[in-house]
N, C-alpha and C positions, 0 to 999 in steps of 0.2 A: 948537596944542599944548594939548594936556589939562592944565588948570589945578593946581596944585600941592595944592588944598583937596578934589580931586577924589581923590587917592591916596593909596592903604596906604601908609607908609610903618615903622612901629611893628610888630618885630620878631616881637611879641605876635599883633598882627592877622594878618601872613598864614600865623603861624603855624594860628591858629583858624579861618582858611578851608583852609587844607590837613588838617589833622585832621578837620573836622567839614563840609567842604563836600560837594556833590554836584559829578561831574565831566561836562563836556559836551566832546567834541571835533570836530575838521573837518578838512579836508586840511591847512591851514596854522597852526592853534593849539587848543591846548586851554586848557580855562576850568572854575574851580576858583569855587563861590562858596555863599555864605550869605546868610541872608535877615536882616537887621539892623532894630528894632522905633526903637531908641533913636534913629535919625541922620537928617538932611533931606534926606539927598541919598546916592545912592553913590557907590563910591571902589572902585578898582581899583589893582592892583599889576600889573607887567607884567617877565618873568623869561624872558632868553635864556641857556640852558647855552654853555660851552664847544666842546660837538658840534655847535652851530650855525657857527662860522667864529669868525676873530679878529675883536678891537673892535670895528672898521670897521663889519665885519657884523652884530655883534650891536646895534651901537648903532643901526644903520639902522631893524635888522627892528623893535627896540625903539619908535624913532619913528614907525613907520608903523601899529604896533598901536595905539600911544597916539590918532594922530589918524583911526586907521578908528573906537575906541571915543568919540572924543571928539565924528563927525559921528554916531555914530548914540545917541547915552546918553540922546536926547532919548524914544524910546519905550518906554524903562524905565518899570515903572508899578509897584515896588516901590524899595526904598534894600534895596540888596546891598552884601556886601563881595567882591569878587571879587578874583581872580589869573590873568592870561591868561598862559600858555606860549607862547611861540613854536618852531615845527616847524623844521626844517631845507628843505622844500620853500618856506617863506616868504621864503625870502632871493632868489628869483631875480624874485620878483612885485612887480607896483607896486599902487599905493594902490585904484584901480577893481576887479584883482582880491581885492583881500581882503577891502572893502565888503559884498558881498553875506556873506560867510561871517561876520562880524561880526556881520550884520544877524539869520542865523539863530540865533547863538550867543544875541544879547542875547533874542530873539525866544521863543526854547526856554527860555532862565532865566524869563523872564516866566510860561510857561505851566505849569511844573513844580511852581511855588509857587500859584497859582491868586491870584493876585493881584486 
C-alpha cells in the first residue's frame, strides 16, 4: 500500500495539478501531474468516477493503481504532484497487467520535464 506521506490529499493540490498539469494517458488510466521544486518526495492522488462500477469496483481499481504506482515510484527522478484516473477497462485487469502501463506513464512524466 502506498504510504499515506506519499499522497495528495489537500483539495488545493489536486485541484492545481488538474488546472495546471500536463495530461498523459494509456489503455487503463490517465495521469494528470506537475513538476513540484519545494517537496522530497512525490505524491499522487488516485480518482475512480462513478462510470467506473459500484464501490467494490472502484475501491479495487483504486488499490491496484495505488500499488502498481507504489512498486514502480522508485524511477521517478523528479518530485511531481500527480492525479492518476482510472478507465473503466481497468477493472477487469490484475496487478501484472497494469505494471508495465504504469511503468510508461511514470517513465513519459519523467522525460516531458527533462529532468
Amino acid at each position: 500500500m502506498l504510504s499515506q506521506k506519499f499522497r495528495l490529499n489537500k483539495d488545493f493540490e489536486i485541484r492545481r495539478v488538474w488546472r495546471f498539469g500536463k495530461k498523459l494517458e494509456t489503455d487503463f488510466a490517465s495521469l494528470r501531474f506537475v513538476r513540484i521544486f519545494d517537496q522530497p518526495f512525490s505524491r499522487f492522488a488516485f480518482v475512480a468516477s462513478k462510470k467506473i462500477g459500484n464501490a467494490v469496483v472502484r475501491h479495487r481499481t483504486l488499490r491496484l493503481l495505488r500499488e502498481a504506482v507504489r512498486q514502480k515510484m522508485e524511477m521517478l527522478r523528479g518530485n511531481f504532484w500527480a492525479v492518476v484516473t482510472a478507465k473503466k477497462s481497468l477493472t477487469e485487469k490484475k496487478l501484472n497487467d497494469v505494471l508495465p502501463q504504469i511503468e510508461f506513464l511514470l517513465g513519459k512524466m519523467n522525460s516531458l520535464n527533462n529532468v
